[in-house]
N, C-alpha and C positions, 0 to 999 in steps of 0.2 A: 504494500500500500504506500502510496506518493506523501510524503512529507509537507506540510502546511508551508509555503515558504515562510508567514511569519513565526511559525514555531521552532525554526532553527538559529533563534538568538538564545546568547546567554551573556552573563557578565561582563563587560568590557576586559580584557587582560592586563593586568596592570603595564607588560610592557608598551599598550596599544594605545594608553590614557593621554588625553591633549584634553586643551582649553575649549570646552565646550562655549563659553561666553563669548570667545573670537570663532567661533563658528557660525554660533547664532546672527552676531551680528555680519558677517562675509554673507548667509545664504539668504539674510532679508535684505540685502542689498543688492544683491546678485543672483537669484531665484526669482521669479515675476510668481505671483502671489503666496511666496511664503510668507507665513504669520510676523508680522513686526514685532507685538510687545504678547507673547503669548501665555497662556498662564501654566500652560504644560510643555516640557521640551526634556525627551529623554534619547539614551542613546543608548542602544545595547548591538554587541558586536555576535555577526553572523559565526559558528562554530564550523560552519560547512567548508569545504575546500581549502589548498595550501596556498595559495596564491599570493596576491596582496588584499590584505587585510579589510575586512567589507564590515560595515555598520550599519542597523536602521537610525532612521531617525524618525521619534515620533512627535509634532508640533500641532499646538491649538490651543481652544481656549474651550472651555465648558463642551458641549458634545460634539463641536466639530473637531477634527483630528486628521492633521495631515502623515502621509507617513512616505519620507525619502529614503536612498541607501547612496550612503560616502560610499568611496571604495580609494583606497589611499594608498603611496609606496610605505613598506615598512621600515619604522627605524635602524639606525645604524647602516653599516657598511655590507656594500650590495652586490653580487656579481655585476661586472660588465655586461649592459642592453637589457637587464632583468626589469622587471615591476615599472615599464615605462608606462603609468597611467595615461602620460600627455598623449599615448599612441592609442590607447582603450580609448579614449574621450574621443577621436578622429575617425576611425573605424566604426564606434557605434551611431557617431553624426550624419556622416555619411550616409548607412545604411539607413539610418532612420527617419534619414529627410526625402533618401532618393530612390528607393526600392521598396519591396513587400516584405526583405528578409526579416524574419520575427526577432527584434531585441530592443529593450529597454530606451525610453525619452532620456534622452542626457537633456541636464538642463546650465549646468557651468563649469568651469574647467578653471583651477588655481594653480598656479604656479608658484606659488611665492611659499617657501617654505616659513616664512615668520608668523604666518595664521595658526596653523596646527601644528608644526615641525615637520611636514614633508609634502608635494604637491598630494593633489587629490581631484577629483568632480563629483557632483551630484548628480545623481539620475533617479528616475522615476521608482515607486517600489512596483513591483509585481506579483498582486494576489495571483497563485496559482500553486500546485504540484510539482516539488523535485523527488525523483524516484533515484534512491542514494544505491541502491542494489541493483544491475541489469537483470537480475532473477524474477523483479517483482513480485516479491514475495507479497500473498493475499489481495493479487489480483485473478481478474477471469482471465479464462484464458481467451475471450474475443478481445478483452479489453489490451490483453498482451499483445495481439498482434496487430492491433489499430497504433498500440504507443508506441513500438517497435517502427511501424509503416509511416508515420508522423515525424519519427528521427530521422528519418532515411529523405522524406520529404524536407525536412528542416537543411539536413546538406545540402541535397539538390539545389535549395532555394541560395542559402549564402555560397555556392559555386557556381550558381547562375549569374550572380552581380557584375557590371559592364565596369570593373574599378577605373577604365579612363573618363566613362560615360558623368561617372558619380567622384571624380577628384582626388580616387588613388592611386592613379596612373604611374605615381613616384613614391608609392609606400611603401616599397622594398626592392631589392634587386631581384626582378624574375629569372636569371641564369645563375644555372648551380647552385641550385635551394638545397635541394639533398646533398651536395657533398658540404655545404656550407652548416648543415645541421648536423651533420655526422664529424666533422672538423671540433663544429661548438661543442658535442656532446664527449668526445674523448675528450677534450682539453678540460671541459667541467669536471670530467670524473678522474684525472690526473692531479687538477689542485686540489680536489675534494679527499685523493687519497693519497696525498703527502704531508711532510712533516708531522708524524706521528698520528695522520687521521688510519682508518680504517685500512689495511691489508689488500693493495691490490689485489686482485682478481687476474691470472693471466690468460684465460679464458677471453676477457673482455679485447684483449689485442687481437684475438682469433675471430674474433664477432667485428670489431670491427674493419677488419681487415676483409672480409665476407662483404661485407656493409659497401666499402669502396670497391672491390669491384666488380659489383652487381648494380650501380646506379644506372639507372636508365638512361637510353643514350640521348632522349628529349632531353634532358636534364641541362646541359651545357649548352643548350641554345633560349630555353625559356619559352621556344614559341607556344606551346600547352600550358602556361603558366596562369595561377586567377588567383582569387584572394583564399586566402587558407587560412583556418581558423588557429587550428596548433595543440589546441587541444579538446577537439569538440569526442564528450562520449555524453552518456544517458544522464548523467550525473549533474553535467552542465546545461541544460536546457531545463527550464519552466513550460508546463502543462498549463492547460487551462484549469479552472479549480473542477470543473466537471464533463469536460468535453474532450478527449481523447487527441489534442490537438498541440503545436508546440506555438507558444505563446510568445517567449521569450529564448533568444542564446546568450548565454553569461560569460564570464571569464573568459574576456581577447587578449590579457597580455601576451600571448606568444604569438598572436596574429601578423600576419605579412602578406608577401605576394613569391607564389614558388608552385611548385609540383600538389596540386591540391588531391593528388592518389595518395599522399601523406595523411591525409585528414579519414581517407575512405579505411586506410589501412590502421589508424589509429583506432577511429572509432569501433573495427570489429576486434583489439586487443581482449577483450573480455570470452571472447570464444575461445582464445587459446591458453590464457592466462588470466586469472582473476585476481587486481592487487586492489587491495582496499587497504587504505595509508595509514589507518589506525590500528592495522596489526603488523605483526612484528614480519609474519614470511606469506608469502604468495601461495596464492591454489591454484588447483586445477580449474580452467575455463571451462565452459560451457558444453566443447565439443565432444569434453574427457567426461565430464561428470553427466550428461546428458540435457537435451532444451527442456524446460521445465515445459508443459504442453501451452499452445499458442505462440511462444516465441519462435519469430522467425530464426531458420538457419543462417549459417552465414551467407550461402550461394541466395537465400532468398532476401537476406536485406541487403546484398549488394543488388541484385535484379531490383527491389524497390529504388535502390538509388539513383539506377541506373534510369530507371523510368521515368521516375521523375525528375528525370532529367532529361633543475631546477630549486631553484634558490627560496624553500618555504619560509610561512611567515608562522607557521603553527608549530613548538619544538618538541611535543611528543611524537608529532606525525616525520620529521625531521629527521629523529633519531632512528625514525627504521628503514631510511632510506637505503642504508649501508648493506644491512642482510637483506632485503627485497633489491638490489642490484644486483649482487651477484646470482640471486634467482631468479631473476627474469633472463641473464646472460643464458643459463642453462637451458629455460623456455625457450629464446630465440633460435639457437643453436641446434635443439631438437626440431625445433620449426622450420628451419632453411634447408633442415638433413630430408623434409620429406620430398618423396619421387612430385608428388601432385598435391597442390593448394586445394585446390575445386573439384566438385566432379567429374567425370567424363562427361555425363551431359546434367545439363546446368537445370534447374529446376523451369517449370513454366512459367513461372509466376502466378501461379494461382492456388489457395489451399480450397477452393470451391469448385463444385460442377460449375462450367462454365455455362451458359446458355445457349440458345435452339442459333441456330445456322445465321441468322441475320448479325449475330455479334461476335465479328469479325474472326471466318474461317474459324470456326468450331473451338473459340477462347483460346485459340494459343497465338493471337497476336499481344499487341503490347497493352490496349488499354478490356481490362478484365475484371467485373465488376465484382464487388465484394458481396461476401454472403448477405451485409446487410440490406444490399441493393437489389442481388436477386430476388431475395424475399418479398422485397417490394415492388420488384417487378411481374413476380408472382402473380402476387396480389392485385397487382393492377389488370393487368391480365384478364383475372379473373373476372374483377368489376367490370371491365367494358365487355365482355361476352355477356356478361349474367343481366346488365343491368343499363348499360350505355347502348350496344347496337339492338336491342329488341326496343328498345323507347325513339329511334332515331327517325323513322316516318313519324312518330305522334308531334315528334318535338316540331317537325318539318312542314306538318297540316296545321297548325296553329299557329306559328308563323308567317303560313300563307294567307289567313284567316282574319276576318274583320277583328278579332280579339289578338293580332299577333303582337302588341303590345304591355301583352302583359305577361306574366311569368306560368311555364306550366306548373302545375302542384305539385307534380313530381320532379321535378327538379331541386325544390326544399326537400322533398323525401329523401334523395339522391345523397343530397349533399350532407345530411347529419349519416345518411351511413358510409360515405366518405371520412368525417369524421370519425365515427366508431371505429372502423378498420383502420384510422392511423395514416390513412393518404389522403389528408389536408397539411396544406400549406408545404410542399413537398421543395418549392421551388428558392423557401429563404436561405442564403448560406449562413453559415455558422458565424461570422465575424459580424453580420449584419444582426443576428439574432442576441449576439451578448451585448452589444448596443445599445440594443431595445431595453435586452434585462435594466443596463446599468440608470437608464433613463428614468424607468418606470420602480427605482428600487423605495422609491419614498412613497408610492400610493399604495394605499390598503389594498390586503386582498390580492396582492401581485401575481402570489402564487396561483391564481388560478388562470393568469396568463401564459401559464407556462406550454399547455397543453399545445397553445396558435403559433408555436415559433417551427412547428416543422419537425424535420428527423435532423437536421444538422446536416445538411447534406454539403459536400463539395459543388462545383459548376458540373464536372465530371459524372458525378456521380449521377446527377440531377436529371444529365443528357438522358443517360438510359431510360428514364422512365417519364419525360417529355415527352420522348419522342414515341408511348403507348399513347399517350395522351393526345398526340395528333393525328390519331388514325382515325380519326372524330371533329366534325367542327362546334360539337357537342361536349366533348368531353372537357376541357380545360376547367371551365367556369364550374362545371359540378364538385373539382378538387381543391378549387378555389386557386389554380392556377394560371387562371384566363389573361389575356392580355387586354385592354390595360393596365389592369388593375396589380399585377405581378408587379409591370414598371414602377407604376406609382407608388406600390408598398415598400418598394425597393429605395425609394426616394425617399419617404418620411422614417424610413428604418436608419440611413445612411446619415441623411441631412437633417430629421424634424429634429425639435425640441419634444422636451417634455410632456408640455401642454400640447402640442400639434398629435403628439403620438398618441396620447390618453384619447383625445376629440377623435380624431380621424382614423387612424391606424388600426386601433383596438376593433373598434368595429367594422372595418376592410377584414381585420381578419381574422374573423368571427364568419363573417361572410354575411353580417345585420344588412351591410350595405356593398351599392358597387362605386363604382369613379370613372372619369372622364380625362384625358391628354386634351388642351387645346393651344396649339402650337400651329398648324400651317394656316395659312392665309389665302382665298378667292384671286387676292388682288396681286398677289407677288409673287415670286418661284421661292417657294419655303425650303425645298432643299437645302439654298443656301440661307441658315438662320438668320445672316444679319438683315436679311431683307425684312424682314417682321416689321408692322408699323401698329401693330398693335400698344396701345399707351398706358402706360401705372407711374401715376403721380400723386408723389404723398402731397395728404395734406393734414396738420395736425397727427391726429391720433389713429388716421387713415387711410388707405389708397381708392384713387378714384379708377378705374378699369375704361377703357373704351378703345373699342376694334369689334372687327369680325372674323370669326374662327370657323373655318368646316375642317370637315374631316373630323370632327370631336369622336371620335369612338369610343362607343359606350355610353354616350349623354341620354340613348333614346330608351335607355332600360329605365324602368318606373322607380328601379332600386338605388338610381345616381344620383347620391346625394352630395359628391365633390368632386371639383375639377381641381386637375394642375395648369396654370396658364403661366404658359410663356408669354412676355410682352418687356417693352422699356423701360425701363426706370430713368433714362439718363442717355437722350439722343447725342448728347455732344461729349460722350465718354468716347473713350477709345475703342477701338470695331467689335472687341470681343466681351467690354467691361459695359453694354448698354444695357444686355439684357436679362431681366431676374425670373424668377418663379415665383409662385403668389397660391395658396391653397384658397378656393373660391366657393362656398357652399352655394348648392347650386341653386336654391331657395332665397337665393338675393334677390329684392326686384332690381330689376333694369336688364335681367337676363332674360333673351326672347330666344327659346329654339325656332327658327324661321322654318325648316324643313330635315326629313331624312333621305339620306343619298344613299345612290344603291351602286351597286358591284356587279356590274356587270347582270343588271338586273336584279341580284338578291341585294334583300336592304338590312339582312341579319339581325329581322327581326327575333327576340324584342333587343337585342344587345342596340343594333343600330349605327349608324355615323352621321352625325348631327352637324349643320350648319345653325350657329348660334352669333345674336350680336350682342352686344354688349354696351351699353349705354350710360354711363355714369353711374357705374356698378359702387357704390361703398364698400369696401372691405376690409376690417381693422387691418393697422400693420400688423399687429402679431402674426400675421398668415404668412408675412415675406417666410421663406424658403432660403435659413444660410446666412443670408443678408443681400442686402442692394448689388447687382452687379455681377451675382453668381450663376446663371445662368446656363451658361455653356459651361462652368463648371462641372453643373449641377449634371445637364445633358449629356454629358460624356461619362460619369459615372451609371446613368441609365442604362443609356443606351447599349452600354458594353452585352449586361448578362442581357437586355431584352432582347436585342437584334438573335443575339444567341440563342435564346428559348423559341424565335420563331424559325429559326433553322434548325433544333430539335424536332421540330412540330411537322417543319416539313418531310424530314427522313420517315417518320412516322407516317404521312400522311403518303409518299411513294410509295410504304411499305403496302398500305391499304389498297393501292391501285393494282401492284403487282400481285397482292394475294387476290383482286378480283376479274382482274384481266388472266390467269394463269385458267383461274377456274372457269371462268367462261369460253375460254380456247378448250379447254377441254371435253366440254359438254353440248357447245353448237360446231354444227354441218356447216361448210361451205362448199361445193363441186363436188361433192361424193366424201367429202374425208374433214375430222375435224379439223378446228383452226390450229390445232395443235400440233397438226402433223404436216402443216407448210412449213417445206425449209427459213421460210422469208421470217416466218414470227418468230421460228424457234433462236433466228441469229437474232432476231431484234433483242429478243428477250434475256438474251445470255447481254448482250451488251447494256442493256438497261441494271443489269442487276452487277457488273461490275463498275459501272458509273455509280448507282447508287451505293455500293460499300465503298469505293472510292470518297464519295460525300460523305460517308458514316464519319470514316477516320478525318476525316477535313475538320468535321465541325469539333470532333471528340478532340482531337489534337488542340484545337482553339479553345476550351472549353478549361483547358489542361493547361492552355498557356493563361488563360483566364486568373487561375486559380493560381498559379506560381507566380506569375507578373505585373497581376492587375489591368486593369484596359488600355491604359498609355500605353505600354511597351508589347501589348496583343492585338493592340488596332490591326497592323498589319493582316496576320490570318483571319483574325475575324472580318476582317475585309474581303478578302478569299471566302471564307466560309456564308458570308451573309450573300456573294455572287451565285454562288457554286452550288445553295441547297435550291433554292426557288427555279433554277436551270433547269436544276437536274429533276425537280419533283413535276414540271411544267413536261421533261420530255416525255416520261412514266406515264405521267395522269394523260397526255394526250393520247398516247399508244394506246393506253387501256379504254379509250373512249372509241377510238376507230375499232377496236377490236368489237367493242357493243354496239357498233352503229347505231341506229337512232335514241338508243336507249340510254345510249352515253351520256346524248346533251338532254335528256329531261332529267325529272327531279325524282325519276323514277328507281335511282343511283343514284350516292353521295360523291361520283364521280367528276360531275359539274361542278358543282358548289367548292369541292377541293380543287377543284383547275383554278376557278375566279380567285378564291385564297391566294393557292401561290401565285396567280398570276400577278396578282396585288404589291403582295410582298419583294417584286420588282424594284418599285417607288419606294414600299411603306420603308418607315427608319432609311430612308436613302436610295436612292435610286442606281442600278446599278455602277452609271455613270461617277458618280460620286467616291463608290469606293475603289474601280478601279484606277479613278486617279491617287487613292493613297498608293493601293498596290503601285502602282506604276512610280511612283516618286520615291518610294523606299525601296524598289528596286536600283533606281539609280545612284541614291544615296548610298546604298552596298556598295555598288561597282567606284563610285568615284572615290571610296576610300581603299579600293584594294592599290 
């Protein structure tokens, strides 16, 4: 079981004691809202790890209570390049301004040894989970191989980092990292064992003599080189306090730029070797003693990584460095004696049945859904056979009906057994969901908000079971994963306050109510946002609204009771800082739905797409989104996972063409012989179905870039992917409509109605034109740096 991070303080050590009172006063000056004159200020030092020497700090007054962590060089005289915190403070700024990689808010950085007696910075504290044993002991074993699959994710992520993109470019020398640590590490253990210290070992001249010349021959040119932790194992990462995920990575003093296979090879040390610094001699690793069950092997948390992709301050821990070096010598040595590291053949990466043939060549490609996912795919599965496509004529006649305005009764049915089974809200991710918690941690009753935040899903993972969900134009909104309203939740999860999330949010997703996007314009090419002339000018206590918006989708459900509007705040700001977001209850007067537009003939009723004006709409400011100016911000956080969830939708939705076109090739006559048995469909259909796993892995890849790198640095593929599904699901859904001849184009088949979709999805989020000019420009942008 994971360790409280606040539970591993104790005492200060006396040799660790500094002037708390010149502390206090450096972090209220130098800290942006720590407490000035506080009536509480204590400080108790971390007992975990050898390093340099880590403290909380807890500051406040009566209930509110902040709580930071110093992390300081330790006193007295230091190896040469040891315990340079000035390098920790740079490396975590870095990452923490300009990348997804999971580690701690630095907030200042001292130099000046006359504060405390040696530099030091403050950073952020993090409530969360350190698991002190790789054993995990008194955990499950699913949960073992989720926190195991999370580390391996946590490297992926900080070896993924661009260090020239984000201003490490000169944070260490990248040629001859490995012989430059093997140099450092004998000459450490040379002074460490002379003049009467500990008995060399001669053993160690044969290790490392073994050591030099087996370095890889990348090695001395650097070109493979990135940013490397130095010491990254299970020990140094922060969990979340309840979510199987890696929150935080701790302890960079040995961080640099080198051979980042150092860090891959570190971290699996515990498989062959188990040293734990508080005992005297070393055990048997993992491999010898056996994986406790759930723990990945080691061939299997490298395959995860791969996919996703010393001078202590403690002197108990100190003293047993002596007898644990010479046994590790031993361990190494037995370790380099073997014939073979790895298997002969390497695991699949999967400890799950994989799933039915659409997910990708029989699960032994690279993206493989986890037990938790098939279950829920299962499941879903299930629902839309039992319960989605026998309802899909009812839903389709009352739509077309003078009452298609209003909601069938079974679809409230639907959606609380949606509920029950545990597939609502399937689409929020996990960073977006603890958010929410942290938002809503002061209103009564929280807990029973818990149940709307979803399974915790990745983008990844999410794909899988969107894309059941698109085999239906019916299905989404029953899971409560419809569009828009996914975006929009997506937005008040991300961007709202407090008050915004309680109002609006809670009952999005609940599913009480639905919502509205009104962002393009009649009069302008909205593609390009800045065209909007839509107006929001404060006045007083606030904003007055006026424009005209179509395409509002979703206004025309009975159930929409809020929009998000895009519009100006501030025409004479610069191209990208004019325009904000504004939550708009749609029960304002001055909002006139003028008409609903239809698609290609269907008007999706009752959901709809609403042409709406706006006429000197009041709406408090509390509603701005973010603040004045955020706008495109705001948008580009949206639009990342939504674009994406409608190219889940649509693999889904080709899936349903090709299981109804396959069967109806097989069942009707054309000249004497089914359609099944012309050569001409049979090639067509073999090519549609390698186009459409080709788009599988497109969007899954993007979805995966999503998840490690966030939308800025995924724009790219998901520009690809948002081209590439609507194409590919347009060429499908056509085929399988010539194959039905006239039956195709009525409503006689959901075959039509899914054409008009993706044909839509063309323009909708961007026209394809739009993102091939990103593709196109960061193709160029590649080549002109090679």
């Amino acid at each position: 079981m994971g360790s409280n991070t606040g539970d591993l303080v104790t005492r200060v050590q006396s040799a660790h004691l500094f002037d708390h009172d010149a502390l206090l006063r450096y972090a209220a000056d130098n800290v942006s809202g720590f407490p000035t004159n506080p009536s509480q200020f204590t400080i108790s030092q971390f007992g975990h790890g050898q390093s340099n020497p880590t403290f909380l700090i807890a500051v406040g007054s009566g209930s509110s209570l902040k709580r930071y962590v110093l992390r300081k060089k330790p006193p007295g005289k230091l190896l040469q390049s040891a315990h340079a915190v000035e390098r920790e403070f740079q490396v975590l700024k870095a990452l923490g301004e300009h990348t997804q990689v999971p580690v701690p808010k630095v907030f200042c950085l001292c130099t000046d040894p006359t504060v405390i007696g040696t530099a030091f910075y403050i950073m952020e504290f993090m409530e969360g989970r350190i698991f002190i044993d790789p054993k995990l002991h008194n955990v499950a074993p699913e949960r073992r191989t989720a926190i195991y699959r999370a580390a391996a994710k946590a490297l992926a992520s900080l070896h993924s980092a661009d260090v020239d993109a984000i201003g490490l470019g000169k944070y260490g020398r990248r040629a001859n990292y490995c012989q430059r640590q093997i140099d450092r590490w004998f000459k450490q253990y040379l002074a460490s064992t002379s003049e009467g210290k500990p008995v060399r070992n001669p053993k160690m001249f044969e290790l490392v003599d073994w050591l030099r010349k087996s370095i890889p021959a990348e090695d001395s040119t650097g070109a493979t080189s990135g940013l490397v932790h130095g010491d990254f194992r299970i020990d140094n990462l922060v969990f979340h306090p309840y979510e199987d995920r890696v929150i935080g990575i701790l302890d960079w003093e040995l961080s640099t730029l080198g051979n980042q296979m150092c860090d891959v090879a570190y971290s699996c040390m515990h498989y062959i070797v188990n040293v734990q610094l508080d005992k005297e001699h070393v055990s048997e690793g993992l491999e010898t003693t056996g994986l406790p069950d759930g723990i990945l092997s080691m061939p299997e948390f490298l395959l995860e990584y791969c996919s996703a992709l010393g001078n202590a301050s403690a002197g108990e821990r100190a003293r047993n460095t002596g007898v644990q070096a010479n046994e590790l010598v031993e361990c190494a040595l037995g370790y380099i004696a073997r014939e073979n590291v790895l298997p002969a053949h390497p695991p699949s990466g999967k400890r799950d049945e994989s799933p039915s043939y659409e997910s990708l060549v029989d699960g032994t490609g690279r993206f493989v859904p986890n037990r938790k996912v098939l279950e829920l795919r299962g499941k879903l599965i299930k629902f839309m056979e039992t319960h989605i496509y026998p309802m899909e004529k009812e839903f389709a006649k009352l739509a077309q009906s003078d009452l298609r305005w209003t909601v069938h009764p079974e679809e409230e049915r639907l959606k609380e057994e949606a509920k029950r089974q545990g597939l609502w809200n399937l689409f929020i991710p996990v960073d977006s969901a603890a958010r929410a918690r942290r938002e809503l941690a002061a209103i009564e009753n929280k807990q029973s908000f818990d149940q709307l935040f979803g399974e915790g899903l990745t983008n990844l993972e999410y794909g899988y079971l969107c894309e059941i969900m698109g085999r239906s134009v019916w299905a989404p909104q029953v899971f409560n994963c419809g569009a828009p309203d996914t975006g929009n939740m997506e937005v008040i999860l991300r961007y709202g306050n407090k008050e915004q999330i309680a109002e609006w949010l809670i009952p999005l997703l609940e599913g009480k109510i639905r919502s509205g996007f009104a962002m393009t314009e009649p009069q302008v090419a909205s593609s390009d946002a800045t065209n909007i002339e839509c107006s929001i000018k404060r006045q007083g206590d606030s904003y007055i609204i006026n424009g005209t918006k179509w395409w509002t989708s979703g206004a025309m459900d009975p159930r929409c009771r809020v929009l998000i509007l895009m519009g100006k705040t501030d025409f004479n700001a610069p191209k990208h800082k004019q325009q904000s977001m504004i939550l708009v209850d749609m029960r304002t007067p001055g909002i006139h739905v003028k008409r609903p537009l239809t698609v290609f003939g269907f008007d999706d009723a009752p959901h709809g797409h609403a042409e709406i004006s706006f006429e000197n709409v009041i709406v408090p400011a509390k509603n701005i989104l973010l603040g004045e100016g955020r706008g495109f911000e705001i948008a580009q956080g949206r639009l990342g996972p939504g674009r994406l969830h409608h190219c889940m939708r649509l693999i889904g939705a080709a899936e349903r063409g090709m299981e109804l076109m396959a069967k109806r090739a097989l069942s009707r006559k054309t000249f004497g012989m089914f359609i099944a048995q012309h050569g001409s469909f049979v090639s067509d259909l073999a090519k549609l179905r390698v186009e459409l796993e080709g788009t599988r892995l497109l969007v899954l890849e993007a979805a995966d870039h999503l998840d490690k790198f966030g939308n800025k640095k995924a724009r790219g593929i998901l520009a690809m992917a948002k081209v590439a599904a609507p194409n590919m699901a347009l060429k499908v859904l056509d085929t399988a409509i010539q194959v039905h001849g006239a039956a195709g184009v009525c409503s006689d088949t959901v075959l039509a109605h899914l054409w008009a979709t993706a044909r839509t999805l063309r323009i909708a989020d961007g026209p394809d034109e739009v993102h091939l000019g990103t593709i196109g420009k960061l193709e160029l942008q590649r080549a002109s740096k090679l």
